[in-house]
PyMOL Python script that loads the backbone (N, CA, C, O; Angstrom):
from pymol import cmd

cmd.read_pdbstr("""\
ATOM      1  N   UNK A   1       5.763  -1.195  11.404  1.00  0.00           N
ATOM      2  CA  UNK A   1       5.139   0.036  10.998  1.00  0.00           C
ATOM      3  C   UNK A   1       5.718   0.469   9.659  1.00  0.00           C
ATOM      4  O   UNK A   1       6.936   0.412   9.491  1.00  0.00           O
ATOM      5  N   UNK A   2       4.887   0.910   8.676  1.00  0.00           N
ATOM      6  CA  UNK A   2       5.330   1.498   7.801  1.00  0.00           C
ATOM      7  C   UNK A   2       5.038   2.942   7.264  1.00  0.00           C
ATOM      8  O   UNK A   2       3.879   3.335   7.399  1.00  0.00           O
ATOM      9  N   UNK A   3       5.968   3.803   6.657  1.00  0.00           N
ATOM     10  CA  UNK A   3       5.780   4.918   6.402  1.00  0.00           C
ATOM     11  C   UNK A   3       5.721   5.381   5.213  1.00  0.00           C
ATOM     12  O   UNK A   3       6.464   4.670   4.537  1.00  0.00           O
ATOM     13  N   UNK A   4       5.159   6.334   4.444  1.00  0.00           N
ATOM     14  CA  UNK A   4       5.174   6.944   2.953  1.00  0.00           C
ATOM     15  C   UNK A   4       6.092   7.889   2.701  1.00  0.00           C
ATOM     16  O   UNK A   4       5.971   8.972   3.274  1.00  0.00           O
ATOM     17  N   UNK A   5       6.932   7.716   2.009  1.00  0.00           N
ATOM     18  CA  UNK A   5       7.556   8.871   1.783  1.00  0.00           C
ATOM     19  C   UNK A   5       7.352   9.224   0.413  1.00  0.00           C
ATOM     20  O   UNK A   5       6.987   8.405  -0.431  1.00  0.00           O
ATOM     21  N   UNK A   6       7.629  10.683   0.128  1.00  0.00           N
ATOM     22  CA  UNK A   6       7.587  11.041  -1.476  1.00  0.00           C
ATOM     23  C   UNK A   6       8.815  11.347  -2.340  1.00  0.00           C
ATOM     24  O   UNK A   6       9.486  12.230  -1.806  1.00  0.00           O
ATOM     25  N   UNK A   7       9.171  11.049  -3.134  1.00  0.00           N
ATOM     26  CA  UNK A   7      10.038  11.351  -3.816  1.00  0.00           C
ATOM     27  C   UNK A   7       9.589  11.696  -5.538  1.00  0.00           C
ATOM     28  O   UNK A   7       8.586  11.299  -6.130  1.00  0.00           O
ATOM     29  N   UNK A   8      10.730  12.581  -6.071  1.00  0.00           N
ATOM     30  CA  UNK A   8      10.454  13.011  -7.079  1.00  0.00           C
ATOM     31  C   UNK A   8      10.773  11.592  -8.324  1.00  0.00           C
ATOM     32  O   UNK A   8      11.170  10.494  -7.934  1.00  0.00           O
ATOM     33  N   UNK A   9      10.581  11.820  -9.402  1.00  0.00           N
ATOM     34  CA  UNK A   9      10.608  10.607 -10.155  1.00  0.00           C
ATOM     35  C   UNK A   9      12.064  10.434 -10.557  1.00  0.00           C
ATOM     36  O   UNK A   9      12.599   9.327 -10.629  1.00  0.00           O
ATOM     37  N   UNK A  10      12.753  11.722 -10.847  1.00  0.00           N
ATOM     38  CA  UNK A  10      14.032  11.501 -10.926  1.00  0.00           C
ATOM     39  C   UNK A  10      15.193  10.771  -9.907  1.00  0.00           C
ATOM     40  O   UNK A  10      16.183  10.097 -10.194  1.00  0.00           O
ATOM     41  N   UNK A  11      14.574  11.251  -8.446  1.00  0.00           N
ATOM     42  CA  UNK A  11      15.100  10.464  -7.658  1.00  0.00           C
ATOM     43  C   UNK A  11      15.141   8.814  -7.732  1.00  0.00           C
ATOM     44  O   UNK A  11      16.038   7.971  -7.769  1.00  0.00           O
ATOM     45  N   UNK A  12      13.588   8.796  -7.735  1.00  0.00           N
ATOM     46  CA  UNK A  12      13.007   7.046  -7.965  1.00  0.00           C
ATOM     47  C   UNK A  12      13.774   6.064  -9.232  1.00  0.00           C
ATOM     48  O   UNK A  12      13.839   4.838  -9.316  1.00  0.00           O
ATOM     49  N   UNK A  13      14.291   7.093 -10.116  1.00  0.00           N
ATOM     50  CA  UNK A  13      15.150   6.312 -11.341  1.00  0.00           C
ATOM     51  C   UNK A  13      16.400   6.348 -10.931  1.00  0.00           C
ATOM     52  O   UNK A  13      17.051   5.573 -11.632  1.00  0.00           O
ATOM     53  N   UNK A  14      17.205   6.985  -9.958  1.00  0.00           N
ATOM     54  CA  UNK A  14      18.116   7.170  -9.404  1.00  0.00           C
ATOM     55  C   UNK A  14      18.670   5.905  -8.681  1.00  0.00           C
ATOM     56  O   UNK A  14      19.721   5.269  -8.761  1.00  0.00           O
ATOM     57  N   UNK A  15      17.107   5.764  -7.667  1.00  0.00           N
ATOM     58  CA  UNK A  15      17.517   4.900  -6.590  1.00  0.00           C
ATOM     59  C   UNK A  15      17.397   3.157  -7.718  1.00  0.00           C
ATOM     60  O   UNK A  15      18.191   2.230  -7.554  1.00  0.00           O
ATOM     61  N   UNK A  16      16.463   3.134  -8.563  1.00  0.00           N
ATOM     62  CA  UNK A  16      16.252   2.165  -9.275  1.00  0.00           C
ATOM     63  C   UNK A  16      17.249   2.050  -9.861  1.00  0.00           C
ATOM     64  O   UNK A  16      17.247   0.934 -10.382  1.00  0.00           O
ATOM     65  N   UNK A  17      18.349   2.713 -10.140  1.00  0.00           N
ATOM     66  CA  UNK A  17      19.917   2.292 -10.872  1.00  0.00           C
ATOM     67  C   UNK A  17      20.850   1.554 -10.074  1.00  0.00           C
ATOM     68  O   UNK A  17      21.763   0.826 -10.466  1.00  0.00           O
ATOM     69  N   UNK A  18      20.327   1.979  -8.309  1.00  0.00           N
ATOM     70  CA  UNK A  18      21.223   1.250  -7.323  1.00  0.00           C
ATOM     71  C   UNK A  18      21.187   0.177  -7.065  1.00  0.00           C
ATOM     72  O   UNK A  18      22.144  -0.509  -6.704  1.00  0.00           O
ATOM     73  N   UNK A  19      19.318  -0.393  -7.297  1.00  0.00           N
ATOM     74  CA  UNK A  19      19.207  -1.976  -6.721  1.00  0.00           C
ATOM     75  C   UNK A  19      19.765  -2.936  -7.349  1.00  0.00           C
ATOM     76  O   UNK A  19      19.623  -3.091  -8.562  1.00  0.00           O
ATOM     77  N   UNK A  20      20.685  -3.935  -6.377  1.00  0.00           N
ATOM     78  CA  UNK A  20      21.553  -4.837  -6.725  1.00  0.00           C
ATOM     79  C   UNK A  20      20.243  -6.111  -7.992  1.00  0.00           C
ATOM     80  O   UNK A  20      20.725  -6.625  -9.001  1.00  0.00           O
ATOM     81  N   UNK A  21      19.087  -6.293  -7.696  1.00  0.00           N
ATOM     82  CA  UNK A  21      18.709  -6.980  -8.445  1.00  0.00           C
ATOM     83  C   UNK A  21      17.743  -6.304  -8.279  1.00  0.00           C
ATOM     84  O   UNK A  21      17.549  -5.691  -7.229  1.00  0.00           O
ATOM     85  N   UNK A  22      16.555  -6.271  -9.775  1.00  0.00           N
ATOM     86  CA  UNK A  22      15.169  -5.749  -9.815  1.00  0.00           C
ATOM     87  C   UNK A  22      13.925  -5.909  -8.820  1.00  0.00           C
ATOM     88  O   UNK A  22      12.917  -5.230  -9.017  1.00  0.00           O
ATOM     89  N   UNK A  23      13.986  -6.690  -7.892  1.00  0.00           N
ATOM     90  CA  UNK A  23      13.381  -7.220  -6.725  1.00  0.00           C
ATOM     91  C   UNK A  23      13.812  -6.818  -5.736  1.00  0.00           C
ATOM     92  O   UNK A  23      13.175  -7.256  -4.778  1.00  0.00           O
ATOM     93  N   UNK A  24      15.245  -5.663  -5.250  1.00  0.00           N
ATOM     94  CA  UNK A  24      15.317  -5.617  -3.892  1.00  0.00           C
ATOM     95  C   UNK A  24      14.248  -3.947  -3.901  1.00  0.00           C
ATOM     96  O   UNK A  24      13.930  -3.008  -4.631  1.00  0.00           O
ATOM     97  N   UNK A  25      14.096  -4.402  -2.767  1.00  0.00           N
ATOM     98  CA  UNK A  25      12.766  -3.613  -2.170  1.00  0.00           C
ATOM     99  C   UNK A  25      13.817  -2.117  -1.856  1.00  0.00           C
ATOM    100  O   UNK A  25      14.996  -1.891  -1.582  1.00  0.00           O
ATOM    101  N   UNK A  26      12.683  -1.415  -2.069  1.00  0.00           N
ATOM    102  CA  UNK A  26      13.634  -0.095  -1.693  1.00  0.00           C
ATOM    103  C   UNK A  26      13.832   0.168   0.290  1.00  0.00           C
ATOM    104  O   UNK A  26      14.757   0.617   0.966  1.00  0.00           O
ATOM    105  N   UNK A  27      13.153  -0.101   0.462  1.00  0.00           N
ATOM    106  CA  UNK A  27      13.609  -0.516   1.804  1.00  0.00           C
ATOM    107  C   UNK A  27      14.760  -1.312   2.187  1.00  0.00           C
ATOM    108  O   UNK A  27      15.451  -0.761   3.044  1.00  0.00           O
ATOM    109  N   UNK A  28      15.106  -2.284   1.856  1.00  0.00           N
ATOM    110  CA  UNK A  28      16.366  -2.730   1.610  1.00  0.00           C
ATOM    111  C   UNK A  28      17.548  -1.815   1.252  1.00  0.00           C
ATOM    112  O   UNK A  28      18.641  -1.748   1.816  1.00  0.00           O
ATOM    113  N   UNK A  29      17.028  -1.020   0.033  1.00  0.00           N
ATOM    114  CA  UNK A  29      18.184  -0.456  -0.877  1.00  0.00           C
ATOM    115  C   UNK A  29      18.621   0.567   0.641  1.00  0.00           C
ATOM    116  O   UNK A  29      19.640   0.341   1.294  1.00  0.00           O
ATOM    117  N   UNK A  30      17.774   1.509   0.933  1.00  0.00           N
ATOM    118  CA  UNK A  30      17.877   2.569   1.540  1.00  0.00           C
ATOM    119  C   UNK A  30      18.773   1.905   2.982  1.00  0.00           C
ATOM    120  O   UNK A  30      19.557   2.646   3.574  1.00  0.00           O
ATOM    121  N   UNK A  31      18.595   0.735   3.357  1.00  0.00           N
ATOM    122  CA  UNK A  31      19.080   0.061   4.534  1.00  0.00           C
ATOM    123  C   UNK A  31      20.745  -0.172   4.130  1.00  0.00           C
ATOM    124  O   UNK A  31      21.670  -0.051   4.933  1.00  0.00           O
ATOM    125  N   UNK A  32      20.883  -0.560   2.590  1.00  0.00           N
ATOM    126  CA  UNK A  32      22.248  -0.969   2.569  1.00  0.00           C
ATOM    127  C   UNK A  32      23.028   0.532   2.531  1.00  0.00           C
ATOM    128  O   UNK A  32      24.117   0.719   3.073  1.00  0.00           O
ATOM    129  N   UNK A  33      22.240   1.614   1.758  1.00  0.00           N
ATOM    130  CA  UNK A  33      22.843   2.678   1.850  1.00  0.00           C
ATOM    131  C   UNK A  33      23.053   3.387   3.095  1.00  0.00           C
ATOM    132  O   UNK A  33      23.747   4.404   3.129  1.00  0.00           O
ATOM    133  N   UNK A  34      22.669   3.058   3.796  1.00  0.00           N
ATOM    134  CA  UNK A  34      22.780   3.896   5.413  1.00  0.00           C
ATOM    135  C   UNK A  34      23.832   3.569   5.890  1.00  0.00           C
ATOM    136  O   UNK A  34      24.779   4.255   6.273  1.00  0.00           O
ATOM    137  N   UNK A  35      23.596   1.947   5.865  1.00  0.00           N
ATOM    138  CA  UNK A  35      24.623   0.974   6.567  1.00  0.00           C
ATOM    139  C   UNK A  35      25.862   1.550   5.941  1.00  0.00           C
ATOM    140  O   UNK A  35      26.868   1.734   6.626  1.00  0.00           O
ATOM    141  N   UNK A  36      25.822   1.828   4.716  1.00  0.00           N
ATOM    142  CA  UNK A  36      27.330   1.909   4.497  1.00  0.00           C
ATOM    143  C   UNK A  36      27.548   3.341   4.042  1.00  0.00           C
ATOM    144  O   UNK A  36      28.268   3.607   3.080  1.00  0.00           O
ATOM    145  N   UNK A  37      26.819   4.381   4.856  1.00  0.00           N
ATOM    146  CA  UNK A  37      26.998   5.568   4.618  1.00  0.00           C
ATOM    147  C   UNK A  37      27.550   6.561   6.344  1.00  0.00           C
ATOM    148  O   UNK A  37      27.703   7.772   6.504  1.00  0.00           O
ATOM    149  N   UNK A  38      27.671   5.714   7.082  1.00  0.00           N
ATOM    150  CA  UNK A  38      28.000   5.654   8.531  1.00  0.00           C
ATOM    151  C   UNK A  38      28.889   7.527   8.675  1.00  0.00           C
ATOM    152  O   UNK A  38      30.113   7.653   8.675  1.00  0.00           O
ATOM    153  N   UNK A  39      28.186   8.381   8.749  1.00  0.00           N
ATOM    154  CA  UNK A  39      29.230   9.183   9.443  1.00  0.00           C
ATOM    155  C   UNK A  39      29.946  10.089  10.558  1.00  0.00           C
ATOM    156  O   UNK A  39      30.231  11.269  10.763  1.00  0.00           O
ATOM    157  N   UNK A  40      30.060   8.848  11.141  1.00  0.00           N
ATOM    158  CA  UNK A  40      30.405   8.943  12.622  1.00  0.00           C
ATOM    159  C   UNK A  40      32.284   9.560  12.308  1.00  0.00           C
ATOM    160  O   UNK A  40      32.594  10.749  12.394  1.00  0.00           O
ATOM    161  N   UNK A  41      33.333   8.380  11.940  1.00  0.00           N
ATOM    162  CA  UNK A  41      34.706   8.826  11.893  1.00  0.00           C
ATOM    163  C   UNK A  41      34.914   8.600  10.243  1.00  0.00           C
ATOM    164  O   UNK A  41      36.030   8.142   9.995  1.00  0.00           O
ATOM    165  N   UNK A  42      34.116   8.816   9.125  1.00  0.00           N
ATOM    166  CA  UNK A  42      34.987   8.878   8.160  1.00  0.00           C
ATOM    167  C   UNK A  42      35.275   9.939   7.416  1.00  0.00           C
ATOM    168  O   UNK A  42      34.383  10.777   7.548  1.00  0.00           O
ATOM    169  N   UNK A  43      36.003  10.238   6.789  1.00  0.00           N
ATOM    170  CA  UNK A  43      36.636  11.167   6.319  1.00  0.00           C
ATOM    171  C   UNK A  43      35.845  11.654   4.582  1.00  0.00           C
ATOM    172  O   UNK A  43      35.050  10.869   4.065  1.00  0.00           O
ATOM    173  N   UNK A  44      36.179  12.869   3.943  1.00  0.00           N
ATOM    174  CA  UNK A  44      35.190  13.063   2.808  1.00  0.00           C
ATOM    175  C   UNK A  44      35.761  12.623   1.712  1.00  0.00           C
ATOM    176  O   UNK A  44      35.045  12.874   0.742  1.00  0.00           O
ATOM    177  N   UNK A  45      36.876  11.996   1.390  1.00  0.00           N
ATOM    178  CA  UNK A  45      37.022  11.291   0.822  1.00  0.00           C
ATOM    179  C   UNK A  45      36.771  10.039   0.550  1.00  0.00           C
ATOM    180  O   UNK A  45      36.268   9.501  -0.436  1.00  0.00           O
ATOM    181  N   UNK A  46      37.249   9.566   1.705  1.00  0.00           N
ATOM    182  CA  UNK A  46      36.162   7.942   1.454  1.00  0.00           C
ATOM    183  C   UNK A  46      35.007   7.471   1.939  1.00  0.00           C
ATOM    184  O   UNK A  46      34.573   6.399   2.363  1.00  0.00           O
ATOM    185  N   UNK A  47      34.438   9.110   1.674  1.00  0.00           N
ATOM    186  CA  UNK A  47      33.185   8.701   1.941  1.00  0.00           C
ATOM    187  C   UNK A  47      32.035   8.786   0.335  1.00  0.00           C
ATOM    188  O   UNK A  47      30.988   8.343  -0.137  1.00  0.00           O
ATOM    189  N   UNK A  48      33.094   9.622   0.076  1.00  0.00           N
ATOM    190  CA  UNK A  48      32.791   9.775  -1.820  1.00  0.00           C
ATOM    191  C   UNK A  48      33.140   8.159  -2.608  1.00  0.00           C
ATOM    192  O   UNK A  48      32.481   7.649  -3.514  1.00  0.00           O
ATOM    193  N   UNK A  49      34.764   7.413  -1.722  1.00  0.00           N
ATOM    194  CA  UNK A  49      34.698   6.697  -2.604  1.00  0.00           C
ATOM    195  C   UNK A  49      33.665   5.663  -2.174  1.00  0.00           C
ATOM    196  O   UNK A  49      33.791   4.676  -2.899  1.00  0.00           O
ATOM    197  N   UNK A  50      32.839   5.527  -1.415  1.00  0.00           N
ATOM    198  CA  UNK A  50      31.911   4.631  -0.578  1.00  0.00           C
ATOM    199  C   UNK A  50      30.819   4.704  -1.810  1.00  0.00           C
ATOM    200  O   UNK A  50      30.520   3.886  -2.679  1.00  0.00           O
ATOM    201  N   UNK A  51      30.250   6.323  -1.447  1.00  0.00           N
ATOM    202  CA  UNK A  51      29.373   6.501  -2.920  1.00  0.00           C
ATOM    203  C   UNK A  51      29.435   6.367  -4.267  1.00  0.00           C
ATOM    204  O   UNK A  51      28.430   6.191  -4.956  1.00  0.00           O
ATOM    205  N   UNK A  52      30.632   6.441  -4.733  1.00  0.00           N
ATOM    206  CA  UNK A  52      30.959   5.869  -6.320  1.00  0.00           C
ATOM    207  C   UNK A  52      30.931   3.846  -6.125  1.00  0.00           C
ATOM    208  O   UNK A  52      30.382   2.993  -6.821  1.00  0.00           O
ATOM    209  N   UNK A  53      31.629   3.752  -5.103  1.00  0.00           N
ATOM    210  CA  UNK A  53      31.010   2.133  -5.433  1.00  0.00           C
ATOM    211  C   UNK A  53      29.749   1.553  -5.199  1.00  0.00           C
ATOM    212  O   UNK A  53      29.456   0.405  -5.532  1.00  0.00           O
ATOM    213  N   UNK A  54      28.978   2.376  -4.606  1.00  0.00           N
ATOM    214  CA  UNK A  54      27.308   2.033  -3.772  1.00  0.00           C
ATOM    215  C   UNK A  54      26.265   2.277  -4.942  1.00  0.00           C
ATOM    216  O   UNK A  54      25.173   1.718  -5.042  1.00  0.00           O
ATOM    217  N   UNK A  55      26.971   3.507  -6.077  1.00  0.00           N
ATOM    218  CA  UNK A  55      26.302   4.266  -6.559  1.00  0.00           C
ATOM    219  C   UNK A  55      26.742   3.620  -8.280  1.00  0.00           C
ATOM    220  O   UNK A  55      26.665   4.306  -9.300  1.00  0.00           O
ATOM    221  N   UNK A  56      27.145   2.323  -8.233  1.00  0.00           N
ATOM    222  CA  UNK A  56      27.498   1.611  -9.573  1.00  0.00           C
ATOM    223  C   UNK A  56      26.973  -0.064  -9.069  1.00  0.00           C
ATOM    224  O   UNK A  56      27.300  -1.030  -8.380  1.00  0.00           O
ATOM    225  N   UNK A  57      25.691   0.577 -10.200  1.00  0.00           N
ATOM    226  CA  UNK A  57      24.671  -0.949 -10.133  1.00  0.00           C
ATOM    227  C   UNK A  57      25.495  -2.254 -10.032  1.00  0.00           C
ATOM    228  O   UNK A  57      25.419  -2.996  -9.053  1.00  0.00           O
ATOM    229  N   UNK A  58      26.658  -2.602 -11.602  1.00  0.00           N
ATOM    230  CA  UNK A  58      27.103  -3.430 -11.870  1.00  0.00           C
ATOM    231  C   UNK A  58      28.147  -3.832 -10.797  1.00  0.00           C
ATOM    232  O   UNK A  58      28.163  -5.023 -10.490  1.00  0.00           O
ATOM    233  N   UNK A  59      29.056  -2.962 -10.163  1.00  0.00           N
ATOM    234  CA  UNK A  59      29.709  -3.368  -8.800  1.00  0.00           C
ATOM    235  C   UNK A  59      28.984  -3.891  -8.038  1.00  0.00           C
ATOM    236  O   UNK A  59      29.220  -5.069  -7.769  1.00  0.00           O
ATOM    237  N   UNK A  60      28.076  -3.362  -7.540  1.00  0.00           N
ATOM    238  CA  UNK A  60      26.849  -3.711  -6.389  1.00  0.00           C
ATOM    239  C   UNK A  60      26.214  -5.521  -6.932  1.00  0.00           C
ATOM    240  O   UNK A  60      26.046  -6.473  -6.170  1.00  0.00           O
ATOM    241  N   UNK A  61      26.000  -5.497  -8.318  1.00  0.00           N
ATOM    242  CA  UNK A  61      25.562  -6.779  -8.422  1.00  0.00           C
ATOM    243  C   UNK A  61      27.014  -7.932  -8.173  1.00  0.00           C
ATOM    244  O   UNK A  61      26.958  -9.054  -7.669  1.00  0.00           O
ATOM    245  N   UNK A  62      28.099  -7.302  -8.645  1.00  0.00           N
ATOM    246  CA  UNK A  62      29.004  -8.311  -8.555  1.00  0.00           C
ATOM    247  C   UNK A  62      29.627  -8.755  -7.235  1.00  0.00           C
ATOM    248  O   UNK A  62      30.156  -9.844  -7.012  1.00  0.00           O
ATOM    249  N   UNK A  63      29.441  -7.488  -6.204  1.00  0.00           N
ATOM    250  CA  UNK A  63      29.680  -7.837  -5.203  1.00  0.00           C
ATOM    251  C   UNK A  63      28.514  -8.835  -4.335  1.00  0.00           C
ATOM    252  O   UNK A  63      28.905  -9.632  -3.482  1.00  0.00           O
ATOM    253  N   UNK A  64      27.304  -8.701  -4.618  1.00  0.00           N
ATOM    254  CA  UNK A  64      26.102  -9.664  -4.198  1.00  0.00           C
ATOM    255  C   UNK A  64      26.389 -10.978  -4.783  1.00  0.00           C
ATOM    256  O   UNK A  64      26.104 -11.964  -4.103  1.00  0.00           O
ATOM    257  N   UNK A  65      26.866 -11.123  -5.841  1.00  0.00           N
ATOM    258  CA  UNK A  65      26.869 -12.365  -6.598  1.00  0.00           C
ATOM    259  C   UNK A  65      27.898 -13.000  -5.947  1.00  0.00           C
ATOM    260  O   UNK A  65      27.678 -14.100  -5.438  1.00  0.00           O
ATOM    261  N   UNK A  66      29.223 -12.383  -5.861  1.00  0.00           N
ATOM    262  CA  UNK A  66      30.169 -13.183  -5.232  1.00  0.00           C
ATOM    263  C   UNK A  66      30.043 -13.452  -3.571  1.00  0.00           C
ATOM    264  O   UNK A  66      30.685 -14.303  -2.957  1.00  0.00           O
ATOM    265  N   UNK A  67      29.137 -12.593  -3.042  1.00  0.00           N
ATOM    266  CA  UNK A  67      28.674 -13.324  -1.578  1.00  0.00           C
ATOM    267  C   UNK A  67      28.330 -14.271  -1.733  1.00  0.00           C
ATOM    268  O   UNK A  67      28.771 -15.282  -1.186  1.00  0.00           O
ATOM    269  N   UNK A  68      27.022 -14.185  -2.897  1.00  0.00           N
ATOM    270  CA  UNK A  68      25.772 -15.682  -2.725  1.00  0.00           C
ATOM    271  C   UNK A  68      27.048 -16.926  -2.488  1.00  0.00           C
ATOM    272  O   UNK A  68      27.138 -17.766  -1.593  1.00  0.00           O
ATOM    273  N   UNK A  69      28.042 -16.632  -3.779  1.00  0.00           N
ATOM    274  CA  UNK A  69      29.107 -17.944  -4.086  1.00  0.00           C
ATOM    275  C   UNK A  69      29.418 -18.237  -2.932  1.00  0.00           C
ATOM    276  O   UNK A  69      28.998 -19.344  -2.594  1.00  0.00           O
ATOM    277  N   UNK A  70      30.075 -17.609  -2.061  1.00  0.00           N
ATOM    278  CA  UNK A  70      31.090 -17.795  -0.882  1.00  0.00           C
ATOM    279  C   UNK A  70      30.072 -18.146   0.037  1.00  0.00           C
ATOM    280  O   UNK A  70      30.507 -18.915   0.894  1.00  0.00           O
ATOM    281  N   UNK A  71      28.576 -17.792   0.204  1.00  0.00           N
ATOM    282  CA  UNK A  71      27.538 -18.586   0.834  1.00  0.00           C
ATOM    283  C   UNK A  71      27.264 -19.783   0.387  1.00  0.00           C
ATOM    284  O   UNK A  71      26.491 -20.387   1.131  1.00  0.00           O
ATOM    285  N   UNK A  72      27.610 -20.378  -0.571  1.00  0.00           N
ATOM    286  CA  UNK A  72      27.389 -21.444  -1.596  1.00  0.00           C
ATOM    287  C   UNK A  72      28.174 -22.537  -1.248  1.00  0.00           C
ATOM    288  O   UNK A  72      29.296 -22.649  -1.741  1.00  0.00           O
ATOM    289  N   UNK A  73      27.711 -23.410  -0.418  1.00  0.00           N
ATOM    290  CA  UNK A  73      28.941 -24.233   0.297  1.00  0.00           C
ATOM    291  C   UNK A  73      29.178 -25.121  -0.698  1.00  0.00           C
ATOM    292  O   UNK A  73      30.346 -25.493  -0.817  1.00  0.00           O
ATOM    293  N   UNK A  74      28.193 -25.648  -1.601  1.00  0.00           N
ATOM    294  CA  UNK A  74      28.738 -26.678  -3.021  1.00  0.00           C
ATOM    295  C   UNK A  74      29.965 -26.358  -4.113  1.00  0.00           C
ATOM    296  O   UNK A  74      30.434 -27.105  -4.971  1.00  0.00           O
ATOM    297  N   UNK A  75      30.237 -25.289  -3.850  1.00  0.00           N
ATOM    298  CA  UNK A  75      31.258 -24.705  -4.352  1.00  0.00           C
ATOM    299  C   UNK A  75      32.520 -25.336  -3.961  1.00  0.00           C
ATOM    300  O   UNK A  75      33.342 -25.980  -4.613  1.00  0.00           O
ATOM    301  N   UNK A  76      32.468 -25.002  -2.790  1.00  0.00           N
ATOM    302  CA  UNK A  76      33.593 -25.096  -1.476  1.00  0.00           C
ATOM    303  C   UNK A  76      34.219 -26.857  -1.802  1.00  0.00           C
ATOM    304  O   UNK A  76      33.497 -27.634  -2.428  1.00  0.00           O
ATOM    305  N   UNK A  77      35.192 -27.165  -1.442  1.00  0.00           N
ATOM    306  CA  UNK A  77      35.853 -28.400  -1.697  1.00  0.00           C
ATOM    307  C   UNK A  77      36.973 -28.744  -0.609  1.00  0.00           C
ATOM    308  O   UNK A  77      38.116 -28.287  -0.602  1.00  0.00           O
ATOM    309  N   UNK A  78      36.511 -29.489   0.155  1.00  0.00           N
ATOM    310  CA  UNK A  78      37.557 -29.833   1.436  1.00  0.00           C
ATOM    311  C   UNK A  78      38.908 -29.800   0.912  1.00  0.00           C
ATOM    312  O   UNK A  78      39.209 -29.995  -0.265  1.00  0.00           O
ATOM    313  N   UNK A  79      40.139 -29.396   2.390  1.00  0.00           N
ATOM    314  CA  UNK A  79      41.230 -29.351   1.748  1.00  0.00           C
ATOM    315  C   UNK A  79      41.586 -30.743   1.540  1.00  0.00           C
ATOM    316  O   UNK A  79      42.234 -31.017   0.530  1.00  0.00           O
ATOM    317  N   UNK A  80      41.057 -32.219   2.844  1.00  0.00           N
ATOM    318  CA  UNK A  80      41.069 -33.535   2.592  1.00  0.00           C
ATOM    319  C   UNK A  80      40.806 -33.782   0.690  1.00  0.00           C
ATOM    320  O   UNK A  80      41.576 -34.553   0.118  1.00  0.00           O
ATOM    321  N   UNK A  81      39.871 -33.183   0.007  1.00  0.00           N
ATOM    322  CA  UNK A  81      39.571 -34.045  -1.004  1.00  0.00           C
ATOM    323  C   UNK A  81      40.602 -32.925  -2.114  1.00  0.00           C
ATOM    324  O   UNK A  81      40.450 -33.197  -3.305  1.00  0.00           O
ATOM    325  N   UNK A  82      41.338 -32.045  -1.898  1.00  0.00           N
ATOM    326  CA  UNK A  82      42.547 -31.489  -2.546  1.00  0.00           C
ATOM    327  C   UNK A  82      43.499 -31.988  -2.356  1.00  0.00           C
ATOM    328  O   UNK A  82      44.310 -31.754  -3.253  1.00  0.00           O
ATOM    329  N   UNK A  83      44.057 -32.944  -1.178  1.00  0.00           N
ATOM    330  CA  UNK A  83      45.311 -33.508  -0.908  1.00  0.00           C
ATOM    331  C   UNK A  83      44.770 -34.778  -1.519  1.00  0.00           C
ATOM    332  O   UNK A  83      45.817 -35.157  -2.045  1.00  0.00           O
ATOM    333  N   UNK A  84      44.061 -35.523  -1.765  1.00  0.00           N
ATOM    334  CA  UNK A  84      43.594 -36.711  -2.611  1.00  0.00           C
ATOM    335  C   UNK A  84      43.731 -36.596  -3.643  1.00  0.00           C
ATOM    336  O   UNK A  84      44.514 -37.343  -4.230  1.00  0.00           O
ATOM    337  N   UNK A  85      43.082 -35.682  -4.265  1.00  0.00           N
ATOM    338  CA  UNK A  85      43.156 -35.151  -5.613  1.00  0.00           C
ATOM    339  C   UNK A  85      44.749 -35.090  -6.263  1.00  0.00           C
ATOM    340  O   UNK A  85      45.264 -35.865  -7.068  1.00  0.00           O
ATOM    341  N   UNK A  86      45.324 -33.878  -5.608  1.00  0.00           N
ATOM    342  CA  UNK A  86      46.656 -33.844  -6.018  1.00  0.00           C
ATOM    343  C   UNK A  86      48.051 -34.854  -5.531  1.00  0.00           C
ATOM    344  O   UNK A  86      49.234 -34.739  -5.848  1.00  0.00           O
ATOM    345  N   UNK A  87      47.246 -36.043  -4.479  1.00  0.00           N
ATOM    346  CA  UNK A  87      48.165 -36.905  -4.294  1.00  0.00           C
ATOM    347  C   UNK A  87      48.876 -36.301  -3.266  1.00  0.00           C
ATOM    348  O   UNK A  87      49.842 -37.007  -2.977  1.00  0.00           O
ATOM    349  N   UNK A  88      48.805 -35.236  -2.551  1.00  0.00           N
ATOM    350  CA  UNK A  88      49.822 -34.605  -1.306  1.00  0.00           C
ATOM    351  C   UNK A  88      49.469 -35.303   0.266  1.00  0.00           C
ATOM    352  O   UNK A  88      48.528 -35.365   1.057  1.00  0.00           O
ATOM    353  N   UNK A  89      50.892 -35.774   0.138  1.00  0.00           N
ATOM    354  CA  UNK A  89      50.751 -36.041   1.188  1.00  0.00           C
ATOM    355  C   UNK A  89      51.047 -35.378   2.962  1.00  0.00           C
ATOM    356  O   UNK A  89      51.638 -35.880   3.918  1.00  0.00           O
ATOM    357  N   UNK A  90      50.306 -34.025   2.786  1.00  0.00           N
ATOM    358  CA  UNK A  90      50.630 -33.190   3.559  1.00  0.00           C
ATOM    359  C   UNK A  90      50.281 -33.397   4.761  1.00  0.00           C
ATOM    360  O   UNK A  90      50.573 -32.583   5.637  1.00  0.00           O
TER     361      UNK A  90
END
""", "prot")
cmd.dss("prot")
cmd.show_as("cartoon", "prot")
cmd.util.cbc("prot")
cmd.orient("prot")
């Protein structure tokens, strides 16, 4: 099911500063912001600092980017072919 909501345009440039890449759907955006806006036990401080990092595009992309990597198993390099490499015979 989907729903309409309205927002003012200032908002809409707002939320468009948050998406980690020009393609995430604002549905998404609004999902990561919830998720990590939880306030059940946190406190108002870190819940501000939650929003200064949620609320800085370039963090948000760098933190997506360095997931994809760590999802990126070609990256990854057995510790077998590091003890080869460096000759250890551990």
């Amino acid at each position: 099911m989907v729903t309409t909501i309205q927002i003012d345009e200032e908002l809409k440039k707002r939320l468009d500063l948050l998406k980690i890449h020009r393609r995430e759907t604002y549905n998404d955006l609004l999902f990561r912001l919830v998720d990590n806006c939880s306030l059940g036990d946190v406190d108002k401080e870190s819940l501000i600092e939650t929003l200064e990092v949620l609320s800085d595009p370039e963090t948000m992309r760098n933190i997506a980017d360095a997931l994809d990597n760590i999802n990126n198993v070609s990256h990854w390099v057995s510790w077998e072919d590091v003890k080869k490499e460096m000759n250890l015979n551990v």
